[in-house]
C-alpha positions as CSV (number, residue, x, y, z in Angstrom):
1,X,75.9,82.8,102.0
2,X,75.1,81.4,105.4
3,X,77.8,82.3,108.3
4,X,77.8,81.1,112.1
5,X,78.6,83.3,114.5
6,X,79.3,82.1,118.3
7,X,79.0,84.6,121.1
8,X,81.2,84.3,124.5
9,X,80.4,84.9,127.8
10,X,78.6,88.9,128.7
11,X,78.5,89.3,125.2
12,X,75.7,86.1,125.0
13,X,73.7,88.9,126.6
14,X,74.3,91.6,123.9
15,X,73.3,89.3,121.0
16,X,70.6,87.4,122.8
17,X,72.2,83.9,123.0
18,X,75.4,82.0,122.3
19,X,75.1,80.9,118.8
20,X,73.3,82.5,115.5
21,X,73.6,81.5,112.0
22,X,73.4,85.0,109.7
23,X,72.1,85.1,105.9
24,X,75.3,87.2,103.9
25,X,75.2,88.8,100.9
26,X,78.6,87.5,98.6
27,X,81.7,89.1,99.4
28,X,80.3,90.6,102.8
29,X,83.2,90.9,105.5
30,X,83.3,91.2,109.3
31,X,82.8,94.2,109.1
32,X,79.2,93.8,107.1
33,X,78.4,91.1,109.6
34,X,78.9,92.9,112.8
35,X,76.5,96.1,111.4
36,X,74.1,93.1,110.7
37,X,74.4,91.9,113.9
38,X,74.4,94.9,115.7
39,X,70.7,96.2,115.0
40,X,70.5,97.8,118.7
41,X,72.3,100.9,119.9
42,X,73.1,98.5,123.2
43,X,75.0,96.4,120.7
44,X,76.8,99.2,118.8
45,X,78.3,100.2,121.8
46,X,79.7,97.6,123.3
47,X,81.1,96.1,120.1
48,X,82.2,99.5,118.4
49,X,84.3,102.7,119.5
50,X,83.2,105.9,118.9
51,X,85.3,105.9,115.2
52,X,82.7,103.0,114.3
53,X,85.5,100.3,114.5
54,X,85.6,97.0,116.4
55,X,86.8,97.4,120.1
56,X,90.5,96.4,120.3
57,X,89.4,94.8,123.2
58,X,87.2,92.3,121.7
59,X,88.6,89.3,120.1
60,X,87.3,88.2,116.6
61,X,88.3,85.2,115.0
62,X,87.3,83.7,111.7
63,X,88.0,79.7,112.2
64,X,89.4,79.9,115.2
65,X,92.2,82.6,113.4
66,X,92.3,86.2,114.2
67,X,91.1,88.2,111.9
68,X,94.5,90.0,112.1
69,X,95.8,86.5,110.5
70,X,93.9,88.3,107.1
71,X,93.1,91.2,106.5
72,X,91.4,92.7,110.0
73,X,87.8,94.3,109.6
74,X,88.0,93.4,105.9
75,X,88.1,90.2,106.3
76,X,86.2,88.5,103.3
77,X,83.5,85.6,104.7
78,X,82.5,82.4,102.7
79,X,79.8,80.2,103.2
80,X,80.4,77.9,106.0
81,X,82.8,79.9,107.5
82,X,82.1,80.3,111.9
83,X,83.2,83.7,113.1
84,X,83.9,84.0,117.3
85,X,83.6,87.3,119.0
86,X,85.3,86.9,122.2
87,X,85.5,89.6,125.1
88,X,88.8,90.7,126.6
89,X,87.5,89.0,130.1
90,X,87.6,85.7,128.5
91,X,90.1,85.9,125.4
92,X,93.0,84.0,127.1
């Protein structure tokens, strides 16, 4: 399954660009597409704490929901879907 995932402000940077579409296995959630997203140890950092879960700091939303509106890391992805990872600087 194909998922789109926008990037805001320094982290445009991290993931070299604003915008990428990602190929997904079925039944892959956030947290299967952040470790394919985040193939650099640059990226790991910034994105995950030192347990290996997302930053509380950074906002992820599935369309334009917080993951928290699911189930959190878990959160199951289907084709189509566009996922938003927002940092705390710009999350409003």
């Amino acid at each position: 399954m194909r998922v789109r995932v926008k990037f805001f402000a320094t982290l445009k940077e991290v993931f070299g660009g604003g915008e990428r579409e990602v190929e997904l296995g079925e039944g892959a959630n956030i947290k299967d597409l952040l470790d394919t997203l985040c193939d650099s140890s640059r990226c790991r950092q910034k994105v995950f704490d030192d347990s290996g879960e997302p930053r509380t700091r950074i906002q992820i939303m599935k369309n334009r929901l917080p993951i928290q509106s699911f189930d959190g890391i878990n959160t199951r992805l289907e084709e189509g879907d566009v996922v938003s990872v927002i940092p705390p600087m710009f999350a409003g």
